[in-house]
N, C-alpha and C positions, 0 to 999 in steps of 0.2 A: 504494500500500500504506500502510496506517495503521499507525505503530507505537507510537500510545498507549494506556495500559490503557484498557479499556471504565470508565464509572463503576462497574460493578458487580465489578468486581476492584478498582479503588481501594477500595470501601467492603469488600469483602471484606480487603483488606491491614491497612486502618485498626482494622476493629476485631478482628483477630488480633493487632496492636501491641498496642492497647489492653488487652488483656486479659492478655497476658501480663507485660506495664507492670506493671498492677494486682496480679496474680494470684500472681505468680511471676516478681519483681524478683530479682537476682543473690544477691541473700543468701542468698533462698531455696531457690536453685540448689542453692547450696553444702552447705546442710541437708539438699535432698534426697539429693544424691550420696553422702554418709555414713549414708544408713539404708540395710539392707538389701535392700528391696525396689528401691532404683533411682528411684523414680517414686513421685509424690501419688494413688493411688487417687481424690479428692475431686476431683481437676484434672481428670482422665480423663475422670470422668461429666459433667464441666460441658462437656468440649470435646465431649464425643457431645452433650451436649444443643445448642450450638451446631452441631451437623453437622458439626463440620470432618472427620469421618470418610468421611461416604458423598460427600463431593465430587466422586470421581472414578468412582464405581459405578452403575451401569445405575440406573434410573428404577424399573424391575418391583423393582429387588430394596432400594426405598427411598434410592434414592442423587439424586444432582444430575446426573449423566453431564457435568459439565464437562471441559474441556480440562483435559492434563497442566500446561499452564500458571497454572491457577487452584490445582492440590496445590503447586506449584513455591511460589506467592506465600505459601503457609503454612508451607513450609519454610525461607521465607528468614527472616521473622520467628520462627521460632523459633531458628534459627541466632543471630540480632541478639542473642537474650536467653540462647543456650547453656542452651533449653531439655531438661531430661531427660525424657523419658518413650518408651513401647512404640511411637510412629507410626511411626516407618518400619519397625519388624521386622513390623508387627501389618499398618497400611493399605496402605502401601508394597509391600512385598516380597511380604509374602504372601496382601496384599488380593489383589493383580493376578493374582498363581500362581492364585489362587481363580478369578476374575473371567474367566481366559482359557482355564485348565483344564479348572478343575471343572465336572462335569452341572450340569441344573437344579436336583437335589434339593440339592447341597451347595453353591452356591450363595446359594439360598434360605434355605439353615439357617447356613452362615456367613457371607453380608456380611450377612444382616441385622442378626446381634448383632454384627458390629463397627462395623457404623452404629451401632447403639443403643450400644455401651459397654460389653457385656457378655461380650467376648469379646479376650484378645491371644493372639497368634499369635507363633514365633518358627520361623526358617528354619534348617536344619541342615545345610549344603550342605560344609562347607571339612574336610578330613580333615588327614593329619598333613605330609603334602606345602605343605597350605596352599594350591595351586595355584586362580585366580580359573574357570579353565577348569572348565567341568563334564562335559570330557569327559575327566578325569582323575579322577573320582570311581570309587572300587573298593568300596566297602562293598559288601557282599554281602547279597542279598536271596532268599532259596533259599523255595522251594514248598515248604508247608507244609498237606495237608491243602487245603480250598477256598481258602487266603491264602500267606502270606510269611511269614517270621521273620526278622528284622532281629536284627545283630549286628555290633558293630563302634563306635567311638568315633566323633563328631563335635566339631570345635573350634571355636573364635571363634561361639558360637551366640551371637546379639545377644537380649536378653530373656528367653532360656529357664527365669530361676529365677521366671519371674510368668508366664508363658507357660501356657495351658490346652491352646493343641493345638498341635504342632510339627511341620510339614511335613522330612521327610523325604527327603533324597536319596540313592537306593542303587542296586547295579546286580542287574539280572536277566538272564534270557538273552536277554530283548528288549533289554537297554541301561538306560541311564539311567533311572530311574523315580520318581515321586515317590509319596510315601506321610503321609496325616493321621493324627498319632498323638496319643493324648491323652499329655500331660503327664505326668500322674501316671498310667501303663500300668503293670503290673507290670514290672518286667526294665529301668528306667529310671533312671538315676542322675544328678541333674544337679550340678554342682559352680561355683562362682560363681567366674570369675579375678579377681586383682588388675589393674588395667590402667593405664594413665598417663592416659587419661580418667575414671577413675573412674567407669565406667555398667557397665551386665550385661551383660560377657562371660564367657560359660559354655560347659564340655565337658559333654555330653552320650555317656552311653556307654550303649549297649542292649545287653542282655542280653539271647537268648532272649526279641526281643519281638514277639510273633503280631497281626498285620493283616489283615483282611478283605482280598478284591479290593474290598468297596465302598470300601474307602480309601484307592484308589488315587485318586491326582490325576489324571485324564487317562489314557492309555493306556499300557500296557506298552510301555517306551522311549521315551515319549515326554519323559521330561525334560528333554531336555539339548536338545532345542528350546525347552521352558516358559521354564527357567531363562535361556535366551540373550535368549528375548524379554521377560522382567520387568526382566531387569538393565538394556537398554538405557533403559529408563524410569526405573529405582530408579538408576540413575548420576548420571543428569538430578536426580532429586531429593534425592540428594545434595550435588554441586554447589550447589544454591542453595541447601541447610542452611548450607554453606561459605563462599557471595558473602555470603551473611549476616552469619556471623562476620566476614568480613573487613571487611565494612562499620564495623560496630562497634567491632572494634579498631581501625580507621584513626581513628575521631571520638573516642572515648578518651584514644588517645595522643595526638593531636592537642590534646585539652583539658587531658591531663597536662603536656604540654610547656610552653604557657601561661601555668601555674600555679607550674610549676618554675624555684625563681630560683636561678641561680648565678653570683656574682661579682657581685651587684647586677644581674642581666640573668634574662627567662625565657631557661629554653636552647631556645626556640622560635625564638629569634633564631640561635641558632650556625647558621651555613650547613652542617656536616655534618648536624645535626639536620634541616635543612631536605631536602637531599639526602635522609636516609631517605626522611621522611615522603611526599616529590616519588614515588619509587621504590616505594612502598607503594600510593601512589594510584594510580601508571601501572600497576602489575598490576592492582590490584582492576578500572581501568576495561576493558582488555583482554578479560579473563574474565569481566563481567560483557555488555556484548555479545555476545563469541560463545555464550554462555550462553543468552539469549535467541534467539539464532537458531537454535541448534538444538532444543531447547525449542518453537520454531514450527515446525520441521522434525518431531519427531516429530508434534504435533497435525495437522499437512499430510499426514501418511504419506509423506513424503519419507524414501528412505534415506539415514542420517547415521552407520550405523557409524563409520565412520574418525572423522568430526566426532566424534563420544559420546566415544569413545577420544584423541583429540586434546584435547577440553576438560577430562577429567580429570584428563590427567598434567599438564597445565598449570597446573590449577587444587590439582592437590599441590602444585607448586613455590611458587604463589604465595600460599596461606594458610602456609604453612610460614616462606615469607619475612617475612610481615606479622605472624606470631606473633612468630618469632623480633625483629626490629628493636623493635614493642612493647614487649617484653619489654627489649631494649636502653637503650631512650630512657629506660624508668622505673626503669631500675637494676637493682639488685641484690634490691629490693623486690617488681618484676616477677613474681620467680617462688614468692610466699609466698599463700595463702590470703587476705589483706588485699586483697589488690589485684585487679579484675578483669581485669586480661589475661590472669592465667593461666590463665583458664578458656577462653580462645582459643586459648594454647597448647599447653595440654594435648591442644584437640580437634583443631587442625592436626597433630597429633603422629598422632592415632590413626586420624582422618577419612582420613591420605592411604592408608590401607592397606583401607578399607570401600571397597568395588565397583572393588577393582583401582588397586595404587601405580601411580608415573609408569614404571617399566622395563615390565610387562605391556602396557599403554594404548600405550607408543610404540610397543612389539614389535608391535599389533595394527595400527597407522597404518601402519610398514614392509611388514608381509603384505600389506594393501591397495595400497598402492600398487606393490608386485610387487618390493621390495627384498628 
């Protein structure tokens, strides 16, 4: 078994660094997270023009149909640079909802504008439970004439205030169901949270809002299947947004310690210092490993449940841990705007709670294993 990248994922990795190096350096970060929108509009169309969007989408419908491990390599660099923008609520989450769901015709009509750039998408799955499970979703979805009427609040919707069309999770009397709603539908109210990551977390509340059966994603009841199988994908590519950060954090503090003298000494020399950073690096390596093996496990169609669930809750503990110590080693200063750690820590903070904290992930590994 070969376990090095092809040349054509390294040059793929290199020049996703490179651009976001370029492009949208931390400062810029910082800029964007304080405008309202969330995200560069101008970045967007340049990453559709580079493709990184149809990477992982069928060939007929303009994509590359690569492996899950080639989105993973652009998650991870974007993670390194704590980049902001709509890809994982838009390609992610609700590419694949699309991609695995959807007929031909919607399809055809949505990955191709999100290949091009001209379309994000945001997922509206988590109610007031909060619960990761989609088969705890009660929104009610009642027959309406040829379609549905949706009614009922949605929380933590990632992207929903730049979002065009927002897929939909409610229940009918078949079950689970998902539903493509435009954005701005009459009866739709989206509201942007404050959040400790500072990105577009929004509730969405529908009112009285009428859907075609053509807008349905898949079949009556069938969502709580869709959903169970995007997530195990969108967990994975989560995950490497996160081995990213934590990469990054690790060589920062690393460089800050360095640089930091006290008592006439860097305090890269104090042995507790040194202990962190040791303890920073022994997680990141961990998790970056079993990361990759499952990541080849999904592309194999090998079943990795438990793994999926296992590497997450693990992979909370240990951006959480390498935020936190970062933030240590550089003081007090750590946690101010000035300094780039914080933008590790903020996202360790909010990352461990996107596609289920470390309590849900172990509960799922114990089911598995019959505990």
């Amino acid at each position: 078994m070969d376990f090095d990248f092809t040349s054509d994922q390294e040059m793929l990795r290199k020049s996703v660094a490179e651009f976001l190096k370029k492009e949208c350096p931390y400062e810029r970060v910082k800029e964007i997270e304080d405008t309202e929108e969330g995200y560069d509009p101008k970045l967007w169309k340049k990453m559709a023009r580079l493709e990184w969007m149809g990477i992982y989408f069928p060939e007929e419908y303009g994509g590359f149909e690569d492996p899950l491990m080639n989105l993973c390599l652009i998650m991870e660099e974007m993670g390194k640079m704590a980049y902001v923008s709509p890809y994982f609520s838009t390609v992610v989450q609700c590419g694949i909802l699309v991609m695995e769901g959807g007929n031909k015709k919607q399809k055809k009509d949505i990955l191709s504008k999100i290949i091009k750039g001209k379309l994000i998408m945001a997922l509206a799955r988590y109610e007031e439970d909060a619960s990761h499970d989609p088969s705890f979703i009660q929104m009610p979805a009642t027959v309406s004439g040829d379609g549905y009427t949706l009614n009922g609040t949605k929380l933590f919707v990632g992207d929903a205030n730049i979002a065009d069309k927002i897929i939909v999770a409610a229940r009918t009397d078949k079950g689970v169901t998902l539903f493509l709603v435009d954005a701005k539908a009459e009866g739709i109210t989206i509201k942007k949270r404050k959040s400790i990551a500072k990105d577009n977390t929004c509730d969405v509340i529908l009112n009285n809002v009428t859907v075609s059966k053509d807008d349905m994603l898949g079949k009556p009841g069938q969502g709580e299947a869709l959903l169970n199988s995007m997530t195990q994908k969108a967990t994975v590519a989560k995950v490497a947004e996160m081995i990213g950060g934590c990469e990054a954090a690790i060589l920062m503090t690393a460089e800050y310690a360095k640089g930091r003298v006290q008592y006439k000494t860097p305090i890269a020399a104090f042995q507790a210092i040194q202990h962190f950073m040791s303890d920073m690096k022994l997680g990141y390596d961990s998790c970056l490993n079993f990361y990759y093996k499952v990541a080849w496990m999904v592309d194999e169609g090998v079943e990795c449940s438990k793994d999926i669930s296992a590497l997450k809750g693990r992979m909370n503990e240990v951006y959480n841990f390498i935020g936190d110590r970062g933030v240590q080693i550089h003081g007090g200063i750590g946690t101010t705007r000035e300094f780039n750690i914080a933008l590790f820590f903020r996202r360790a903070k909010a990352f461990e709670f996107m596609m289920g904290d470390s309590d849900y992930h172990y509960e799922k590994v114990a089911e598995a294993l019959g505990m």
